[in-house]
C-alpha positions in Angstrom: -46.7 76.2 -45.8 -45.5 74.3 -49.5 -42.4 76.9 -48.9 -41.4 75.2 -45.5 -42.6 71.9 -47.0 -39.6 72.6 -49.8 -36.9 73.7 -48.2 -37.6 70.6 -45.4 -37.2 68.3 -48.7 -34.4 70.3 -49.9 -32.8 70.4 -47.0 -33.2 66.4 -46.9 -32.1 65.7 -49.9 -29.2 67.3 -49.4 -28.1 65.8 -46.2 -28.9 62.4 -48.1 -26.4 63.5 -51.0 -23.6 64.7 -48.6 -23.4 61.4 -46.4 -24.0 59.0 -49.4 -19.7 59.1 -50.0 -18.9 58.7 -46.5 -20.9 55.6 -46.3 -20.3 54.1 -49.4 -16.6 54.7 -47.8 -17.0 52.9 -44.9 -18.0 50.2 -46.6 -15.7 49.8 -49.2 -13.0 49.4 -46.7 -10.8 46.4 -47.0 -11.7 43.3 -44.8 -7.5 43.4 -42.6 -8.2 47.3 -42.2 -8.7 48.1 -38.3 -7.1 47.4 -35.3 -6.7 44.4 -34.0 -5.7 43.4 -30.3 -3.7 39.8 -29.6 -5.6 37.2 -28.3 -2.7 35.8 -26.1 -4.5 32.4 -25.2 -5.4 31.2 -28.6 -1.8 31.9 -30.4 0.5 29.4 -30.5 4.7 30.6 -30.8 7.0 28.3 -31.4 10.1 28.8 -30.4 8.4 30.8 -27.6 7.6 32.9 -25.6 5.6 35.3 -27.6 4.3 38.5 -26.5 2.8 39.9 -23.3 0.4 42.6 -25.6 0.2 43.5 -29.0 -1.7 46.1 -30.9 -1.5 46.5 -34.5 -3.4 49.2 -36.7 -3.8 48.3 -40.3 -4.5 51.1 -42.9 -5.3 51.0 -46.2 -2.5 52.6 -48.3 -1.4 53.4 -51.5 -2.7 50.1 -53.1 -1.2 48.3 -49.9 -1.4 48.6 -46.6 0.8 50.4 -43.7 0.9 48.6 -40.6 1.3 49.9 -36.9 2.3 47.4 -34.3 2.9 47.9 -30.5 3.9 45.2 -28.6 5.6 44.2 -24.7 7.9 41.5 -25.1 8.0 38.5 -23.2 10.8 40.2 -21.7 9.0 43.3 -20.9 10.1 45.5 -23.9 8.1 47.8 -25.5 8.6 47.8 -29.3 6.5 49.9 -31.8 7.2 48.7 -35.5 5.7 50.3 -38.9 5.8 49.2 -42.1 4.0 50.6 -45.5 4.1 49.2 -48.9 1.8 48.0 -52.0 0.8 44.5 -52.6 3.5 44.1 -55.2 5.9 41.8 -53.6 8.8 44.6 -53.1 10.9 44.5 -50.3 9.5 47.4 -47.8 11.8 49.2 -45.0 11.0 47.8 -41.0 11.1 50.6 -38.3 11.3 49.0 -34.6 12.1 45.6 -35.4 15.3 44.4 -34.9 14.7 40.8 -36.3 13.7 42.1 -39.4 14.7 45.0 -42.2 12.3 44.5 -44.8 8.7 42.8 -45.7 6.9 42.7 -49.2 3.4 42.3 -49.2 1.2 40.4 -51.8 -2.7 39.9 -52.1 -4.0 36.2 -51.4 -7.6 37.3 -51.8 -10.3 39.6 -50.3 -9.7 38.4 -47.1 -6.2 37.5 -46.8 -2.5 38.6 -47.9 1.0 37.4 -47.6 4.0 38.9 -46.0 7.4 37.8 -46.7 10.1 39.4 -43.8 13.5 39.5 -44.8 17.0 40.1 -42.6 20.3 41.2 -44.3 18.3 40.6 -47.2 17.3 36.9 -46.3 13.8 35.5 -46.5 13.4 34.2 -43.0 9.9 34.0 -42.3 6.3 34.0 -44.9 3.1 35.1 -43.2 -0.5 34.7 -44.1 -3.3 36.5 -42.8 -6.7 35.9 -43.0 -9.7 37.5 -41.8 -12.5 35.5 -40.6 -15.6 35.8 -42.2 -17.4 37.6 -39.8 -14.0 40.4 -39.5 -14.0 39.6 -36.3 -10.9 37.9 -36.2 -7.3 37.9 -37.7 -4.8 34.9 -37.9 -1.4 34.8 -39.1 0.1 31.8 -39.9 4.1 32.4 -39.8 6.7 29.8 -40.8 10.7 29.8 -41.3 13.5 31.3 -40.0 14.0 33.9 -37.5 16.9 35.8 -37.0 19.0 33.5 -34.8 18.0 30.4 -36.9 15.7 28.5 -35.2 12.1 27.2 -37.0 9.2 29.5 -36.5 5.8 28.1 -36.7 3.3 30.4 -34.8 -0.5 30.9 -34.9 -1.1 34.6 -34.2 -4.5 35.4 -33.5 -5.7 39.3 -33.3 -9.3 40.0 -32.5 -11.2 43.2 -33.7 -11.3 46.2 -31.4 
């Protein structure tokens, strides 16, 4: 019986010491990690119209973050978009985005971070995201330029999926 009784404890202790990492890894992950679905009724886009649907993945990433993002158009066009790059504020190639070639990210905090978009190498729009305090929610506060040169001041709001 004290055989049993130690390989039960042996066998528990080891279990404990092979899942301690994985879950000291799910925590550790960053606050804007996840994916995140567009809460269509409490964004604001100005000029409109914004989006049907978005979804957008974010992943932590080399000291940064890559970002996924699937979206319908207003118009009914289906755009996916990925971006990767550190939080070092150096211009980052856009795939699937025809209103913007480049974004450099750049930490704000914990729970936000700022992206600056760029067009022919223009700045035309700064975004800040921020995670609410609970990590249930995402907003991104975007203002300048777009691409035809009309003023952009939107209220994107993402929730948790």
């Amino acid at each position: 019986m004290q055989n049993w009784t130690r390989t039960i404890l042996l066998g528990v202790t080891m279990i404990a010491i092979l899942t301690l990492p994985c879950t000291l890894l799910g925590q550790t992950q960053p606050a804007w990690a996840g994916t995140w679905k567009l809460n269509v009724a409490k964004s604001k886009y100005t000029p409109g119209p914004g989006p049907k649907s978005q979804t957008t993945k974010v992943e932590p990433w080399e000291n940064g973050l890559m970002v996924t993002t699937d979206t319908v158009t207003a118009q009914g066009e289906s755009r996916h978009v990925e971006v990767k790059g550190k939080f070092n504020a150096v211009d980052n190639p856009v795939t699937g985005n025809p209103n913007v070639d480049t974004q450099a990210f750049r930490r704000a905090g914990g729970r936000s971070y700022t992206i600056v978009s760029k067009k022919g190498g223009k700045v035309t729009t700064t975004t800040r995201v921020s995670i609410s305090e609970d990590g249930k929610t995402r907003t991104s506060q975007v203002s300048g330029k777009n691409a035809q040169g009309q003023t952009v001041d939107e209220t994107i709001v993402h929730d948790r999926q």
